[in-house]
Backbone atoms as SQL, in Angstrom:
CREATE TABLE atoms (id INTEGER PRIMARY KEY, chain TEXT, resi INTEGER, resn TEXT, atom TEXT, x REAL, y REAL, z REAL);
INSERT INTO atoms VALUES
  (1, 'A', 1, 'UNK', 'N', 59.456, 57.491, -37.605),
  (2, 'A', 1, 'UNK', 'CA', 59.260, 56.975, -36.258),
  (3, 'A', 1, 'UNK', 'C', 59.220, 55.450, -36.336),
  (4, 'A', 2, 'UNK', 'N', 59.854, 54.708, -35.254),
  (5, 'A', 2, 'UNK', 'CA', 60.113, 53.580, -35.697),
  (6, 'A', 2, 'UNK', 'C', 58.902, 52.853, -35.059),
  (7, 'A', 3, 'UNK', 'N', 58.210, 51.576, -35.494),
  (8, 'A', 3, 'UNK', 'CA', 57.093, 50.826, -34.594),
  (9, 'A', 3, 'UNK', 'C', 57.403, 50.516, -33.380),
  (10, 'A', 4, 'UNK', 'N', 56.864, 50.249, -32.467),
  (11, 'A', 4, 'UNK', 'CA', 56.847, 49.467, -31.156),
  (12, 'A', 4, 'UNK', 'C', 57.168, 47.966, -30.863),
  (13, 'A', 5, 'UNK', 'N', 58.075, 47.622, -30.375),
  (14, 'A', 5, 'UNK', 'CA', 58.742, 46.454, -30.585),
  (15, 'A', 5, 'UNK', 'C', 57.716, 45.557, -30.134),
  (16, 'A', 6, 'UNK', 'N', 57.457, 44.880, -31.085),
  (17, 'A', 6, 'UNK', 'CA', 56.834, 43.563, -30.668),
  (18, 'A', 6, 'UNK', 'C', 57.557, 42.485, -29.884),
  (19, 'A', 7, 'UNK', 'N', 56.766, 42.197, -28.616),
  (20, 'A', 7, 'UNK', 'CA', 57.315, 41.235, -27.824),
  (21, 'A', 7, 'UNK', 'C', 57.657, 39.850, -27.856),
  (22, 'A', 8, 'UNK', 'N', 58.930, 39.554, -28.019),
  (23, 'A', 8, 'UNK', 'CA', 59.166, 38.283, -28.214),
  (24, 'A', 8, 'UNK', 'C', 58.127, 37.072, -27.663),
  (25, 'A', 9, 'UNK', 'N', 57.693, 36.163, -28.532),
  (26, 'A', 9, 'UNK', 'CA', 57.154, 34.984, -27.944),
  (27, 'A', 9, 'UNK', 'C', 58.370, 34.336, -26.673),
  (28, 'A', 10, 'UNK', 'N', 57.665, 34.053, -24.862),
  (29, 'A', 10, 'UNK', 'CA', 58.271, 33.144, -24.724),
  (30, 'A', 10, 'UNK', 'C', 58.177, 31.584, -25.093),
  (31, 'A', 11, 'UNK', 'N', 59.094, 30.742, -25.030),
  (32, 'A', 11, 'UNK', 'CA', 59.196, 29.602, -25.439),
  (33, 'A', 11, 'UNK', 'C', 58.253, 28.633, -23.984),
  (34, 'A', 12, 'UNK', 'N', 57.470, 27.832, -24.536),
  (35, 'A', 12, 'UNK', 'CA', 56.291, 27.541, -23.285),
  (36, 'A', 12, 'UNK', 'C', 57.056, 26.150, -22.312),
  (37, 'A', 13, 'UNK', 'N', 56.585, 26.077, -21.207),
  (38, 'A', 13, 'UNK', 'CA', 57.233, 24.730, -20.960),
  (39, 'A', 13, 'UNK', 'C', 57.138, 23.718, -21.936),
  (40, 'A', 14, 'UNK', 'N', 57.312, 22.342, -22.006),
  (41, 'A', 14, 'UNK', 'CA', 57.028, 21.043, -22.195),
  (42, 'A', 14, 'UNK', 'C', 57.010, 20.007, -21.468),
  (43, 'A', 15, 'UNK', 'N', 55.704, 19.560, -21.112),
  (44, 'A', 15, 'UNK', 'CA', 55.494, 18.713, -20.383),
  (45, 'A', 15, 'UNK', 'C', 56.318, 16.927, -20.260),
  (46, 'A', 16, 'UNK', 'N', 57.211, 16.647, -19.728),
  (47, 'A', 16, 'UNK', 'CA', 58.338, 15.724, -20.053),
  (48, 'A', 16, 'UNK', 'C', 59.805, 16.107, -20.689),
  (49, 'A', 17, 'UNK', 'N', 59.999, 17.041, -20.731),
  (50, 'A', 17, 'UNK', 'CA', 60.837, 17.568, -21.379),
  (51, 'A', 17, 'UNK', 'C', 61.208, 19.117, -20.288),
  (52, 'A', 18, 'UNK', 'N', 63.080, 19.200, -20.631),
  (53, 'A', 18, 'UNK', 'CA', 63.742, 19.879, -19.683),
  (54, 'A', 18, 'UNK', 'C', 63.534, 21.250, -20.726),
  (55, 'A', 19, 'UNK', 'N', 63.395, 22.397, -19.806),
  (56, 'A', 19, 'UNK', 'CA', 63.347, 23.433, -20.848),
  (57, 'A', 19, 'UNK', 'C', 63.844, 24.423, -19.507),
  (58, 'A', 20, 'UNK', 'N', 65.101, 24.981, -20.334),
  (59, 'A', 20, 'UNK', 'CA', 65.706, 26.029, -19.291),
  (60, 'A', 20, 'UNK', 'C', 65.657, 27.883, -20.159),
  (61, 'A', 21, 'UNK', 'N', 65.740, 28.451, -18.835),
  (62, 'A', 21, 'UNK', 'CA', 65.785, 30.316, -19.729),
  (63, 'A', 21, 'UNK', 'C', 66.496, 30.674, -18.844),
  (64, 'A', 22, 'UNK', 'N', 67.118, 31.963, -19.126),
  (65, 'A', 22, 'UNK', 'CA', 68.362, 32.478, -18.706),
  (66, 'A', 22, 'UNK', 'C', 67.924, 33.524, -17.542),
  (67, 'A', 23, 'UNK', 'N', 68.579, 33.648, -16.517),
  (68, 'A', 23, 'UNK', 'CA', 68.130, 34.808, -15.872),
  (69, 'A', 23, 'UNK', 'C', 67.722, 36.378, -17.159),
  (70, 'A', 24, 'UNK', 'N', 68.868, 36.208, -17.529),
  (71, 'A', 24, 'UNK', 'CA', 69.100, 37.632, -18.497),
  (72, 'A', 24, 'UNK', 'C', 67.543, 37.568, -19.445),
  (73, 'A', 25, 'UNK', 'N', 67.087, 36.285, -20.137),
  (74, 'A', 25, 'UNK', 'CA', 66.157, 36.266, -20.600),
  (75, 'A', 25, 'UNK', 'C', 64.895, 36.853, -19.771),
  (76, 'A', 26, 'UNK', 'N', 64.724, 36.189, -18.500),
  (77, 'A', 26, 'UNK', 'CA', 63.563, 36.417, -17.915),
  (78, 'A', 26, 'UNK', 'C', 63.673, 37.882, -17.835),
  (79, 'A', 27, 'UNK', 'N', 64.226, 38.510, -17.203),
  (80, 'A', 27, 'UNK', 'CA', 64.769, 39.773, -17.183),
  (81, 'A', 27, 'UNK', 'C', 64.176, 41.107, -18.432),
  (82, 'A', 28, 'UNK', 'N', 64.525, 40.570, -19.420),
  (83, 'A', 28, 'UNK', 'CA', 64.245, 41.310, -20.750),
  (84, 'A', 28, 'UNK', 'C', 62.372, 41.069, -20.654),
  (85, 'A', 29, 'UNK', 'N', 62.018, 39.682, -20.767),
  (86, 'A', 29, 'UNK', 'CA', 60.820, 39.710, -20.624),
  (87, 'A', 29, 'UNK', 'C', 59.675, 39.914, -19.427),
  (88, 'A', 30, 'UNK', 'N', 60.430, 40.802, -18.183),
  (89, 'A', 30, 'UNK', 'CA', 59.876, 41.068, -17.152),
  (90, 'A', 30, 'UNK', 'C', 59.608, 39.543, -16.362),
  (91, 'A', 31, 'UNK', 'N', 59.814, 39.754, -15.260),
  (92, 'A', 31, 'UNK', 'CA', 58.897, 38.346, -14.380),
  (93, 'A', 31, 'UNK', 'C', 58.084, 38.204, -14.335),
  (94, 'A', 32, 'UNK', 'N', 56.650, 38.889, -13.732),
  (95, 'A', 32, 'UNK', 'CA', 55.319, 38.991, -14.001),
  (96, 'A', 32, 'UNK', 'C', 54.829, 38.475, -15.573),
  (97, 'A', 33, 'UNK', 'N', 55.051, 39.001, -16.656),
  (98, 'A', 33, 'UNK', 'CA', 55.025, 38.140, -17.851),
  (99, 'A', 33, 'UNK', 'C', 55.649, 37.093, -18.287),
  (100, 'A', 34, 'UNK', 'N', 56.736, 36.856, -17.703),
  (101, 'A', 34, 'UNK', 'CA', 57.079, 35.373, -17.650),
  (102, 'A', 34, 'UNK', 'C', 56.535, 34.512, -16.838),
  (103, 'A', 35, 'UNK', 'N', 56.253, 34.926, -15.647),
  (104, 'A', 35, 'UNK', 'CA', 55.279, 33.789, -15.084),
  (105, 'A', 35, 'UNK', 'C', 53.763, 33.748, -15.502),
  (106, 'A', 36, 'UNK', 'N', 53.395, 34.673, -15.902),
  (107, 'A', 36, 'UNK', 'CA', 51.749, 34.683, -16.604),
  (108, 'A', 36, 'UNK', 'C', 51.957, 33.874, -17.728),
  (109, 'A', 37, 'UNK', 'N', 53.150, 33.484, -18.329),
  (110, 'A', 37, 'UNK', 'CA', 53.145, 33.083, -19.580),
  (111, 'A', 37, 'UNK', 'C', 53.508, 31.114, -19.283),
  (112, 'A', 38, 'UNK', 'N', 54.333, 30.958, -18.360),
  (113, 'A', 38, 'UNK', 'CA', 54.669, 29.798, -18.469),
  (114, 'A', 38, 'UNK', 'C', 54.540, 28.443, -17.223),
  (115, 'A', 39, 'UNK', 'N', 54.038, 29.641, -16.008),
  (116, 'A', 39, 'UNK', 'CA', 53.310, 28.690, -14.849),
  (117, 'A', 39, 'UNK', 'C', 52.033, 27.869, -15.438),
  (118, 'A', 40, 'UNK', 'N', 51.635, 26.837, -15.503),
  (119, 'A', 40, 'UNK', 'CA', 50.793, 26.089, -15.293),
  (120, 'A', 40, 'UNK', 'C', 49.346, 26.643, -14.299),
  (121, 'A', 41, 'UNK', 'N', 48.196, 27.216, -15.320),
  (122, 'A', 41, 'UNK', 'CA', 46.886, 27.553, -14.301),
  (123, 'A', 41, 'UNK', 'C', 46.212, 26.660, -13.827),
  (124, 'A', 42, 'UNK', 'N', 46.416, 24.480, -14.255),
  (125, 'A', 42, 'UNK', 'CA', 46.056, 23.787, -13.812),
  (126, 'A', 42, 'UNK', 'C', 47.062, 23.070, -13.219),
  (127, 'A', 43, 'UNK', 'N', 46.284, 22.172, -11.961),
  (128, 'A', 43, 'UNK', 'CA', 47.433, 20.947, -11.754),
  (129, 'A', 43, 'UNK', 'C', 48.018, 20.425, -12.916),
  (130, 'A', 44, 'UNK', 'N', 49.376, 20.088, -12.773),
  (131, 'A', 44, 'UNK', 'CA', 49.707, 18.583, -13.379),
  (132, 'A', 44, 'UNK', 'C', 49.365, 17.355, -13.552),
  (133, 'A', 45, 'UNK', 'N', 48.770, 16.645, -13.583),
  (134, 'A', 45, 'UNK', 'CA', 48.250, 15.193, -13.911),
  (135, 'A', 45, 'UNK', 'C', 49.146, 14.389, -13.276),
  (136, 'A', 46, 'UNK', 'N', 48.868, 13.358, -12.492),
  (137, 'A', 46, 'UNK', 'CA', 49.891, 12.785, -12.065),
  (138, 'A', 46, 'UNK', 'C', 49.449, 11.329, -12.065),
  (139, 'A', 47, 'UNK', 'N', 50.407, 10.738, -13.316),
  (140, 'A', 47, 'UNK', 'CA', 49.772, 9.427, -14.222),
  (141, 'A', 47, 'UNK', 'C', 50.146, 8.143, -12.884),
  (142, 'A', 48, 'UNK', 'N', 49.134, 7.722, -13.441),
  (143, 'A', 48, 'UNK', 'CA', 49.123, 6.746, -12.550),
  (144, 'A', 48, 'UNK', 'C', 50.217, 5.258, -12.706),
  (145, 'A', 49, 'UNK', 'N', 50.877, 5.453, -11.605),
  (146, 'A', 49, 'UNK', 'CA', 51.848, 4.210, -11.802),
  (147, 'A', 49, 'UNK', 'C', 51.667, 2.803, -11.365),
  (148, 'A', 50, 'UNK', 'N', 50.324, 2.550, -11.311),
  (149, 'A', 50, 'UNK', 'CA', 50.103, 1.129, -11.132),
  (150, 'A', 50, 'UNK', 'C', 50.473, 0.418, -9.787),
  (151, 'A', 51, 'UNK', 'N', 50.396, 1.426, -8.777),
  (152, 'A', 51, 'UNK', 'CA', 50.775, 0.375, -7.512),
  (153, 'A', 51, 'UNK', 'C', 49.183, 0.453, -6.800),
  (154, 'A', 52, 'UNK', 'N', 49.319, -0.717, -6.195),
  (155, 'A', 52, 'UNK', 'CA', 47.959, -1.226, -5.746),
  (156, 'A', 52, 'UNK', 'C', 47.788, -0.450, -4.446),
  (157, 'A', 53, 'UNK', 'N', 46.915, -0.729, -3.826),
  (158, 'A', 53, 'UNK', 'CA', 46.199, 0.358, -2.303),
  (159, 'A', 53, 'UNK', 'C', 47.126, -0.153, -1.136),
  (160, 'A', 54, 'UNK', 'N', 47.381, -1.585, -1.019),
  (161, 'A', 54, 'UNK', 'CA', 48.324, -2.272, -0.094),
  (162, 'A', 54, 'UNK', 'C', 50.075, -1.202, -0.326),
  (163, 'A', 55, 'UNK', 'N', 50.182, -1.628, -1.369),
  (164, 'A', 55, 'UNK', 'CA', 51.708, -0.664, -1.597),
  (165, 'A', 55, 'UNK', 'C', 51.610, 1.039, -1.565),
  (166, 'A', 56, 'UNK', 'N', 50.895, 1.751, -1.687),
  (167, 'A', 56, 'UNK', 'CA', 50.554, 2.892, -1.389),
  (168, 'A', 56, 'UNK', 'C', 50.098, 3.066, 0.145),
  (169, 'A', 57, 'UNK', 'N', 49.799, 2.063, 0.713),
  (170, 'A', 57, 'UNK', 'CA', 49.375, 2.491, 2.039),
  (171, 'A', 57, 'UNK', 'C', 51.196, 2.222, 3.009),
  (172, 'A', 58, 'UNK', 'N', 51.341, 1.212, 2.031),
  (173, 'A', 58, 'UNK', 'CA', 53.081, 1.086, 2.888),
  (174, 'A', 58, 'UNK', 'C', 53.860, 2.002, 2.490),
  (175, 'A', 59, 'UNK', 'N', 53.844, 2.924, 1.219),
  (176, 'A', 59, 'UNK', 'CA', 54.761, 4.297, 1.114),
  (177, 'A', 59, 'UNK', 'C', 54.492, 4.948, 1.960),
  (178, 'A', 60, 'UNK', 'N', 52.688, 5.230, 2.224),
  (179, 'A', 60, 'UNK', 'CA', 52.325, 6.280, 3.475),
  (180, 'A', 60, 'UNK', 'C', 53.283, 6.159, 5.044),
  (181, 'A', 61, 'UNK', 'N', 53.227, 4.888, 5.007),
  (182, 'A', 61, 'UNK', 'CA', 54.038, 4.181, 6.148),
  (183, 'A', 61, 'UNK', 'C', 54.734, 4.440, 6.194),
  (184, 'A', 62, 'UNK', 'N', 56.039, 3.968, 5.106),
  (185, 'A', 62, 'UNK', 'CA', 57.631, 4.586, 5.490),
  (186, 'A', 62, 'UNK', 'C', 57.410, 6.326, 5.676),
  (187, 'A', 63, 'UNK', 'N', 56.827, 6.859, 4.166),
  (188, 'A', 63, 'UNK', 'CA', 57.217, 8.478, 4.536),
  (189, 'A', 63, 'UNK', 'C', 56.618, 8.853, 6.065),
  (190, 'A', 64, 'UNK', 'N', 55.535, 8.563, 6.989),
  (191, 'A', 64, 'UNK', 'CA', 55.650, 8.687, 8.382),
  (192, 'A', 64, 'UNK', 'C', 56.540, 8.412, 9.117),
  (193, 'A', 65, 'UNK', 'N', 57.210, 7.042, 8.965),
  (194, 'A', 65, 'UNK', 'CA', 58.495, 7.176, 9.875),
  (195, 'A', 65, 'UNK', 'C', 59.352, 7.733, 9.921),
  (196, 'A', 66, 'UNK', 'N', 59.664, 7.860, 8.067),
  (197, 'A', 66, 'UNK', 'CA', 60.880, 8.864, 7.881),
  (198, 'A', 66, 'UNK', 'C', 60.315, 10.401, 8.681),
  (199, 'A', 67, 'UNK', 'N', 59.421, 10.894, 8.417),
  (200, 'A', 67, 'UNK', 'CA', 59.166, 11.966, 9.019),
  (201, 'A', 67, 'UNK', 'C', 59.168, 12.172, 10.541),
  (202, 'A', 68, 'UNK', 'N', 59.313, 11.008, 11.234),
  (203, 'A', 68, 'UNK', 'CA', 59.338, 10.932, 12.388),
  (204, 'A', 68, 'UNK', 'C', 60.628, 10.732, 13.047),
  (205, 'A', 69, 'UNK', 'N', 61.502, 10.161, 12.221),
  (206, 'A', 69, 'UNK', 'CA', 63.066, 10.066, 12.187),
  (207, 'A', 69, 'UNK', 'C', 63.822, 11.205, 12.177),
  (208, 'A', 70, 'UNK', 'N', 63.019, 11.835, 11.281),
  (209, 'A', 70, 'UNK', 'CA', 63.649, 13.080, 11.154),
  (210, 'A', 70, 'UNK', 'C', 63.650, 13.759, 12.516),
  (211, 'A', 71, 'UNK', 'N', 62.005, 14.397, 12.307),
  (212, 'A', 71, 'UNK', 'CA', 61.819, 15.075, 13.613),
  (213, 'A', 71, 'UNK', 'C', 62.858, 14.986, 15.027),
  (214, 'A', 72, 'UNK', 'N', 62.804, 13.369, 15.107),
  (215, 'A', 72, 'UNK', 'CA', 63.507, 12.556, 16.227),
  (216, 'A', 72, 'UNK', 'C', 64.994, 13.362, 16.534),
  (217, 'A', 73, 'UNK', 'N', 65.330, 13.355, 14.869),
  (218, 'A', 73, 'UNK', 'CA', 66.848, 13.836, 15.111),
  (219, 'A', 73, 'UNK', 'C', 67.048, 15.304, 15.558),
  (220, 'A', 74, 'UNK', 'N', 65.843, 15.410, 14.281),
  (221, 'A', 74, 'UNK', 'CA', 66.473, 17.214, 14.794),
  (222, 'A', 74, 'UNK', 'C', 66.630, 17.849, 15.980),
  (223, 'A', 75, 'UNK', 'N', 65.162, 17.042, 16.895),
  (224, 'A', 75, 'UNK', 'CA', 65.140, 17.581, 18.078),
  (225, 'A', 75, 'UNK', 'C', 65.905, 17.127, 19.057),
  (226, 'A', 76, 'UNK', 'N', 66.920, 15.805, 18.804),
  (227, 'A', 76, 'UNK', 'CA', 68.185, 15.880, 19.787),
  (228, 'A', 76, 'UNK', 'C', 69.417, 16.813, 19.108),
  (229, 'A', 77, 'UNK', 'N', 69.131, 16.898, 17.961),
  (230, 'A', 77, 'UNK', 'CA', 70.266, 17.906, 17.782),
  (231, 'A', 77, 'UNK', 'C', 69.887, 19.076, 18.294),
  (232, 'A', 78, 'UNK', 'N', 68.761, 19.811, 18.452),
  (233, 'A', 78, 'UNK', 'CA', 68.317, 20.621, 19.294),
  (234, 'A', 78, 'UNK', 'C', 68.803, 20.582, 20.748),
  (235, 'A', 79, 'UNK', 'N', 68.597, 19.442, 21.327),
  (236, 'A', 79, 'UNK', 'CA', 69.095, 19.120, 22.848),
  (237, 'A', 79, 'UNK', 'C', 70.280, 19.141, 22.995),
  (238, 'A', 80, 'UNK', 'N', 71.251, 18.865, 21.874),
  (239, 'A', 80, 'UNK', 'CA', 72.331, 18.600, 22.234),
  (240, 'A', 80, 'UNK', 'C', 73.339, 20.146, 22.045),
  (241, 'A', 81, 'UNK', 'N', 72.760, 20.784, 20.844),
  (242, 'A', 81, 'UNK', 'CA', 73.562, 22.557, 21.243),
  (243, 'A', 81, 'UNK', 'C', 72.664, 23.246, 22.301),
  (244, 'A', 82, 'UNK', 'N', 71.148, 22.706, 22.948),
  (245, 'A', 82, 'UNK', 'CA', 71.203, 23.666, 24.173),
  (246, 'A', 82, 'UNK', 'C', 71.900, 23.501, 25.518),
  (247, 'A', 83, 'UNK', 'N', 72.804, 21.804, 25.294),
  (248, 'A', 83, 'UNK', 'CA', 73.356, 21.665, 26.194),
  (249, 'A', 83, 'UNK', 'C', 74.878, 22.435, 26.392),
  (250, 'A', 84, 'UNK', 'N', 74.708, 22.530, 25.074),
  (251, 'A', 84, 'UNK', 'CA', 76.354, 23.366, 24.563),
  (252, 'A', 84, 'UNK', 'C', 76.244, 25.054, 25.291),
  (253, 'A', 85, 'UNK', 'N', 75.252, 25.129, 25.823),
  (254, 'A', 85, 'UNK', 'CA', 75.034, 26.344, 25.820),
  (255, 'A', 85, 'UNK', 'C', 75.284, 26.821, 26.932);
């Protein structure tokens, strides 16, 4: 009788570093155990890049407008196929 196959180690992320697996891989090693094995149970750390409170408060700034630009558009593109209508 032959033993019980021992389950391949998956290969773990690396933090800075690109690390890809194959559908076919995940597959063999079930999804549920591939994600128990290689999701992250803590945040990420997110190193600090040295911009001061003034320049962080002006990113906040643009990404609001942009978000508001957006919005802006979508919702005349909205207006403009219910006029199509």
């Amino acid at each position: 009788m032959a033993a019980p196959a021992v389950p391949e180690t998956i290969p773990p992320l690396r933090w800075g570093q690109l690390t890809c697996y194959s559908p076919a891989d995940i597959k063999r090693w079930g999804v549920q155990h591939f994600l128990d094995t290689v999701v992250p149970t803590q945040a990420l750390p997110i190193p600090d890049l040295g911009f001061t409170a003034e320049e962080n408060a002006r990113m906040d700034e643009l990404l609001r407008e942009e978000r508001t630009a957006a919005d802006s558009a979508s919702l005349f593109v909205q207006a403009v196929r219910n006029q199509k209508t």
